[in-house]
C-alpha positions in Angstrom: -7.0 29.6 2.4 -4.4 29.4 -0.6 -5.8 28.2 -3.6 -4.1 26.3 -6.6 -5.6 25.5 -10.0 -4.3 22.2 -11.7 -4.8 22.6 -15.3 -5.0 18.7 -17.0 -3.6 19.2 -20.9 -6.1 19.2 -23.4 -9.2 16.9 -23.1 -12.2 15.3 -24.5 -12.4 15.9 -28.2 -8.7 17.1 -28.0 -6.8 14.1 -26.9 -3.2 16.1 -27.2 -0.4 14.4 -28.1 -0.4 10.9 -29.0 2.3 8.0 -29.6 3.4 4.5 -28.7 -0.4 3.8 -27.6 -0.7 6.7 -25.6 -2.7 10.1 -25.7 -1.5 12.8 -23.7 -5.0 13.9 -22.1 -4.8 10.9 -20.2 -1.4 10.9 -18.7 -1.9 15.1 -17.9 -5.1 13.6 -15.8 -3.2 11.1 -14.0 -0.7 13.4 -12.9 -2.7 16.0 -11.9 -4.9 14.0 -10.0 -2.2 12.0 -7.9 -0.2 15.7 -7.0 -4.4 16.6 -5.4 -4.6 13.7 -4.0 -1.2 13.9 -2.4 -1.9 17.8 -1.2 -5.5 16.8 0.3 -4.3 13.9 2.2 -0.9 15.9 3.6 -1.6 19.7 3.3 -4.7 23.2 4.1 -5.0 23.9 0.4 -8.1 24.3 -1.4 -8.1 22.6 -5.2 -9.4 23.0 -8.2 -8.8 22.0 -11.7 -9.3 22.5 -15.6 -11.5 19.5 -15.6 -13.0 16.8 -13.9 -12.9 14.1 -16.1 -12.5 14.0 -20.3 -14.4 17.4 -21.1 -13.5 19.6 -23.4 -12.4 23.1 -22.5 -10.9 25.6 -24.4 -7.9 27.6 -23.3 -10.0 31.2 -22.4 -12.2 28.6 -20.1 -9.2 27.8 -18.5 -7.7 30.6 -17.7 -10.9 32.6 -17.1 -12.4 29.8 -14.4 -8.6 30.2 -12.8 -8.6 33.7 -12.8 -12.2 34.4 -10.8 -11.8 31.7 -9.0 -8.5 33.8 -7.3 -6.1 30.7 -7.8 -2.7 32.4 -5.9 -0.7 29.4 -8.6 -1.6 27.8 -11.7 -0.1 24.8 -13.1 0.0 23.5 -16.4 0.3 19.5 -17.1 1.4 18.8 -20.7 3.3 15.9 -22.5 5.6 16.9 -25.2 5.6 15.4 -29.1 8.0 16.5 -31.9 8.6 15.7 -35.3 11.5 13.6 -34.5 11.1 10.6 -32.3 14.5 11.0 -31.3 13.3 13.7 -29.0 13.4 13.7 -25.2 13.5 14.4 -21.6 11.5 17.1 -19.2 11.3 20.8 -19.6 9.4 23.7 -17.6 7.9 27.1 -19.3 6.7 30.4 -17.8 5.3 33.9 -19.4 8.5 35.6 -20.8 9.9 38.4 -18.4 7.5 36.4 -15.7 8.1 38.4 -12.0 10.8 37.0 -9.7 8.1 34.7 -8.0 7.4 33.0 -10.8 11.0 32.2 -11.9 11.4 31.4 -8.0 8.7 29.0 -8.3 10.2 27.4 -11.7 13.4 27.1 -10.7 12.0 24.5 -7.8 9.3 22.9 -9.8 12.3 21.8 -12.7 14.4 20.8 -9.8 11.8 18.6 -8.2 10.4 16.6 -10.6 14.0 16.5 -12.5 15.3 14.7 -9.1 12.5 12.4 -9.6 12.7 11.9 -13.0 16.3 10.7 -13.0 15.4 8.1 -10.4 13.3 6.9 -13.2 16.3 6.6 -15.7 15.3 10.1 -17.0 18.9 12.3 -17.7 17.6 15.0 -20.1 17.2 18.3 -18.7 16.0 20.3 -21.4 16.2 22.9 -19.6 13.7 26.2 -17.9 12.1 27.7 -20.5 10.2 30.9 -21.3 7.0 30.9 -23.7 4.4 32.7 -24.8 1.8 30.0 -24.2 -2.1 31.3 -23.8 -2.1 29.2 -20.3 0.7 31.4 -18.9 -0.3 34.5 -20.9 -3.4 34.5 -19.8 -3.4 34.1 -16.1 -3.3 36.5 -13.7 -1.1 34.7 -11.0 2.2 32.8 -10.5 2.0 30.0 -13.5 4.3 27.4 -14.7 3.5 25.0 -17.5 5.4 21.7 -17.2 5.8 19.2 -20.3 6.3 15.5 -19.1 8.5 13.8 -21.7 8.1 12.9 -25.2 5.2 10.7 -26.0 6.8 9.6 -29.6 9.8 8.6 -28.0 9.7 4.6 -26.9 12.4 5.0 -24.2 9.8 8.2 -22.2 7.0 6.5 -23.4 8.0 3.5 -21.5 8.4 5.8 -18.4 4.8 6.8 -18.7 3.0 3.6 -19.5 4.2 3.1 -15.7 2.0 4.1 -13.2 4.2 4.5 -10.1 6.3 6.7 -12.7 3.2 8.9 -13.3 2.5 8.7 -9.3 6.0 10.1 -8.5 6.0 13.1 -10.9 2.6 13.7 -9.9 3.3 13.9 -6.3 7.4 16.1 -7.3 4.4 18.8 -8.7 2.6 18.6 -5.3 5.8 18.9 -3.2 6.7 21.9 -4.9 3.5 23.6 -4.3 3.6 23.1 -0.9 6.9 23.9 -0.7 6.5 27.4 -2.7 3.4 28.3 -0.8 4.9 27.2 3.0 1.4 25.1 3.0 0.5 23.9 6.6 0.1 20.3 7.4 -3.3 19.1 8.1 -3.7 17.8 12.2 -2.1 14.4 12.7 -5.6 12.4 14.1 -4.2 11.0 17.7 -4.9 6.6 17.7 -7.8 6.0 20.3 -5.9 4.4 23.0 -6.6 0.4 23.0 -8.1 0.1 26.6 -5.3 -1.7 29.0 -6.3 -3.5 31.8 -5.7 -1.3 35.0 -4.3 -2.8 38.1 -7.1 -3.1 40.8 -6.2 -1.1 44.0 -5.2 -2.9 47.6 -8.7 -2.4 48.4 -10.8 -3.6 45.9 -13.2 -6.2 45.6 -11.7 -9.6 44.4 -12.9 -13.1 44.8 -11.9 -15.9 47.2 -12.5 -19.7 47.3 -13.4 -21.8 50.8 -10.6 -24.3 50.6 -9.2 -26.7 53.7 -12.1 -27.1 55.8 -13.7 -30.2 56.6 -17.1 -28.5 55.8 -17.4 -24.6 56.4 -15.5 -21.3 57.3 -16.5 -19.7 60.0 -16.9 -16.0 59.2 -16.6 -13.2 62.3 -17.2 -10.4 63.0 -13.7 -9.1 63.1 -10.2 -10.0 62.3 -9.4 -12.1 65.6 -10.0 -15.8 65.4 -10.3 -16.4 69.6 -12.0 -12.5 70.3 -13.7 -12.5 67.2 -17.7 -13.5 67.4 -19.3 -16.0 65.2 -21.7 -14.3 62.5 -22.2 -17.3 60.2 -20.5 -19.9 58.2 -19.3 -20.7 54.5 -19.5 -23.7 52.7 -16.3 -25.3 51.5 -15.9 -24.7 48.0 -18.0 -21.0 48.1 -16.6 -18.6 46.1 -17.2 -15.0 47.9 -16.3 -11.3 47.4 -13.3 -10.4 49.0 -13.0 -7.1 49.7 -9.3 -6.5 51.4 -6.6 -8.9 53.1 -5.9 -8.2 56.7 -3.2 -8.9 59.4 -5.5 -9.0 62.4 -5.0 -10.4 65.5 -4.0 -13.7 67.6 -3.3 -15.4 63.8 0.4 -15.1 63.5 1.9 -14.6 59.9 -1.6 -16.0 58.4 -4.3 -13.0 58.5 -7.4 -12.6 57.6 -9.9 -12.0 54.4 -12.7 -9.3 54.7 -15.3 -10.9 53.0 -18.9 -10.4 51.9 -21.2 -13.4 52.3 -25.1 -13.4 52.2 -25.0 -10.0 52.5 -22.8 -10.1 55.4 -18.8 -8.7 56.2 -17.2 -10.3 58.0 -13.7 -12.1 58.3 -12.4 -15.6 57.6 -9.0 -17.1 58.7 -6.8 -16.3 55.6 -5.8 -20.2 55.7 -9.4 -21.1 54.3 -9.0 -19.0 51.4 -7.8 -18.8 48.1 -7.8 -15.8 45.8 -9.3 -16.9 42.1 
């Protein structure tokens, strides 16, 4: 199964870059975890990421933990800060002289989440980078770090205060992955079908009601009201099993019910009975 490490920025006693009420270890941990969630509900991927919750890990332990695991692509979740809070807009990074997968895989990763971005109000590309940063250094597979906006600008800050900002870029990281990797969907569960009541056949059993008599039916023993013997009678107002309607004979257009009476079948004149 393909594997993909999610590396969270900084962490625990390293909260990052801060500004405008925000600390970048936070935001990176958002992210992350809405593109896992996104790729475990969707997607056959296996996951696994820097850290759990707000430890802290150094950059070796990062890279190492990625590296044994066999992670086939690594990607890095920062939030930039400069000196200037003028500063803004997105930007993407990999290993200088990186091989033609990993340029292939930057050049959709900026593209994605800059299509995203700009839905968010976000219009500075800053461009696809190449750095010598340990996380991309380090690793032994296709890596890309990504950095998020400015958190000392107010205007990106804004952007990530907003969770279904964070959600989106979170999920543009996802659809790149599975897009780079030609990920396979996970099996659509069929709905259990709601039962539907099914049609009763010709011949099966329904119910019939004694109705115009002056006290009984006369039930026979076969479909033929002046051939037909006498096998018993039912009261008016009975309800029986009726088990199939019947033209018969000597009865003109009226027929006959087969019925089931006191453990008897026999046949009433279809004038005496009502289907309920």
């Amino acid at each position: 199964m393909v594997k993909v490490y999610w590396d969270k920025g900084h962490g625990g006693t390293d909260p990052g870059a801060v500004g405008n009420g925000l600390q970048e270890k936070v935001l990176t941990r958002k992210i992350v975890e809405y593109a896992m969630a996104f790729l475990d509900a969707h997607y056959i991927v296996e996951q696994r990421c820097s850290r759990s919750g707000d430890e802290s890990k150094t950059l070796k332990q990062r890279t190492d933990d990625a590296n044994s695991w066999g992670a086939n692509l690594l990607v890095s979740v920062h939030i930039n800060s400069a000196a200037s809070a003028s500063a803004n807009g997105f930007e993407s990074h990999i290993y200088p002289n990186a091989g033609v997968a990993t340029v292939s895989f930057q050049n959709m990763l900026h593209a994605e989440i800059m299509q995203v971005m700009r839905a968010f109000g976000v219009t500075n590309d800053r461009g696809k980078k190449q750095s010598n940063f340990h996380m991309l250094r380090e690793s032994k597979m296709v890596a890309c770090l990504t950095e998020n906006l400015f958190i000392v600008n107010a205007y990106d800050a804004n952007r990530l205060k907003q969770e279904e900002f964070l959600k989106a870029v979170g999920e543009a990281h996802a659809r790149c992955v599975l897009k780079f990797l030609g990920l396979a969907g996970k099996p659509v569960p069929q709905p259990v079908p709601t039962p539907q009541s099914v049609p009763q056949p010709a011949n099966a059993t329904r119910r019939v009601k004694i109705i115009d008599v002056s006290s009984a039916a006369i039930l026979m023993d076969k479909p033929d009201r002046i051939n037909g013997a006498n096998i018993g009678t039912i009261p008016k107002g009975a309800i029986v099993d009726m088990v199939v309607p019947v033209a018969g004979f000597n009865n003109g257009n009226t027929g006959y019910y087969k019925v089931v009476y006191n453990g008897k079948t026999g046949y009433i004149n279809a004038k005496f009975g009502q289907e309920v």
